[in-house]
N, C-alpha and C positions, 0 to 999 in steps of 0.2 A: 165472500167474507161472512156472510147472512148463514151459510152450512157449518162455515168452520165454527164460528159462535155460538153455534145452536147445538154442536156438536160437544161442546166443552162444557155442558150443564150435567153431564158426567160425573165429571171431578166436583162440581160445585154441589152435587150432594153426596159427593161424599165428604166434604165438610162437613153439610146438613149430619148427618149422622153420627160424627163426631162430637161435634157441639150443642146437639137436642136429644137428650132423654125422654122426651114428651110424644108418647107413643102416636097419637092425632098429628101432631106436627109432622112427624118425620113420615106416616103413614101419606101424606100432603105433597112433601116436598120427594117421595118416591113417585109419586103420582104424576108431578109436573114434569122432572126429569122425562118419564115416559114417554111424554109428549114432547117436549124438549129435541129429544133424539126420533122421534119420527119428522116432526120440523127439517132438520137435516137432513135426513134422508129422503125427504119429497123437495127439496131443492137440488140434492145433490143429483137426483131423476130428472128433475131439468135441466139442468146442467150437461147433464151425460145426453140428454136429446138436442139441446138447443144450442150450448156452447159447449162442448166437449174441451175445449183448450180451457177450459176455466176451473173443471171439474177439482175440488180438494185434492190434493196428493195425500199417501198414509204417511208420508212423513209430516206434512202440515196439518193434517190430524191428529197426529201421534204430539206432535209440539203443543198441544191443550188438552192433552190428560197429564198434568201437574200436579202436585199433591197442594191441598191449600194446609195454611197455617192454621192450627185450632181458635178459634175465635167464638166471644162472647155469643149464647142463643140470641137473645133482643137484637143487638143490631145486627146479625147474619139474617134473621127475618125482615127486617128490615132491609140490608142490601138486595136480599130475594125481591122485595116489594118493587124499591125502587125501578130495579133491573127488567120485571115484566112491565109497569108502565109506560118507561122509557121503549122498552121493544116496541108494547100497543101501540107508542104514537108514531116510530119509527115502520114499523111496517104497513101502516094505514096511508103513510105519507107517499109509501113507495108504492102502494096499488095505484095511489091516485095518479102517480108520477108516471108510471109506466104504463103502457098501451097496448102491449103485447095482452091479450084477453087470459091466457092460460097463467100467465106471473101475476097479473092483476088479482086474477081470483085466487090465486094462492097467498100472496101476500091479504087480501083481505079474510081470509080464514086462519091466515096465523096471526093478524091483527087482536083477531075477535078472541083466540088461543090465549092471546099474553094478558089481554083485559081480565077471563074469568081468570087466571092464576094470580094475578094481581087483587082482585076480589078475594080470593081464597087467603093472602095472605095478611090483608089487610082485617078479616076476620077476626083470623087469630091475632094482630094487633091491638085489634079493639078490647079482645078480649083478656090481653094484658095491660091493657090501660087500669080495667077495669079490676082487677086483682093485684097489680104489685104499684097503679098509681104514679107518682113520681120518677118512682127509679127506670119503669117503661118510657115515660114521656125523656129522659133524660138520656137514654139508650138509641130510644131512635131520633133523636136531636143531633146526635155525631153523624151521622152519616148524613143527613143535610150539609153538613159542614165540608166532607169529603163531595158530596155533588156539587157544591159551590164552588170548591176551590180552582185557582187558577194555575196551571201546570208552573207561570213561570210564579207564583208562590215561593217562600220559602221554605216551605214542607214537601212541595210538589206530590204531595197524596192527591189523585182522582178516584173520584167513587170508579171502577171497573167498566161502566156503562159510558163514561165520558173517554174510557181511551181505548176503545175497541182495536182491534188485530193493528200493531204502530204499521207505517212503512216497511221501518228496521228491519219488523221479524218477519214479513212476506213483501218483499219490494215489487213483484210479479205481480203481486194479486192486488195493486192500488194502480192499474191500468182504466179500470173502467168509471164509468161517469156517476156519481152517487146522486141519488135522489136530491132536491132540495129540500 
């Protein structure tokens, strides 16, 4: 599930480009994508050595290049943000979890991965705090909202990071045992 997710930061800049003019920014969030999809493909390398029956299909890959809807610059930087910290603490948790020496050390260099793009993004946060003020603070306040929410809600909007790959759309692939 950790390839196929990592695999889909594809599509999610191509949002980013859609909805940033800001030549630095989008210069940022090509950069992370880069890494992004090497992430994927050094899992999906272990996989193909270690669990071959697990390995992503191209159609379960093909199923996360989606086109995203155009969406407001502030909080798409802000979903960015959230979505690398939540990975940091997610994959730190899965080195610790894991005992296999060669997943461990991969999961903690993708750890260390999602932190500085998380840093990177919260940068350029800061730095709209600090030129547009309110309307920043107010922008990235919604997407708090959406990480808060509780699916049985009556909006049932989750920030993206709260409902990674459902059952639903890969029933196969919620076979194995997820980190605590």
């Amino acid at each position: 599930m950790n390839a196929i997710t990592e695999w889909s930061a594809l599509p999610a800049t191509r949002c980013s480009c859609v909805t940033t003019t800001a030549t630095r920014l989008l210069r940022l969030h090509v950069g992370v994508v880069f890494e992004e999809q090497k992430h994927a493909l050094v899992l999906m390398e272990y996989l193909r050595r270690f669990r071959p029956d697990l390995v992503p299909t191209e159609e379960e890959l093909h199923a996360v290049r989606f086109q995203f809807d155009p969406a407001p610059r502030l909080e798409t930087l802000m979903l960015h943000f959230c979505g690398e910290i939540r990975l940091n603490h997610w994959y730190r948790r899965a080195a610790e979890w894991h005992t296999e020496p060669v997943i461990k050390s991969i999961y903690r260099l993708l750890s260390q991965d999602e932190a500085r793009h998380g840093g990177a993004y919260l940068r350029y946060m800061k730095k709209y705090l600090v030129i547009l003020g309110d309307s920043a603070r107010a922008a990235f306040a919604k997407i708090g909202v959406l990480m808060a929410n509780r699916p049985s809600a009556p909006t049932r909007r989750l920030h993206p990071t709260n409902s990674p790959c459902k059952p639903v759309a890969f029933p196969e692939r919620h076979r194995t045992i997820a980190p605590p």
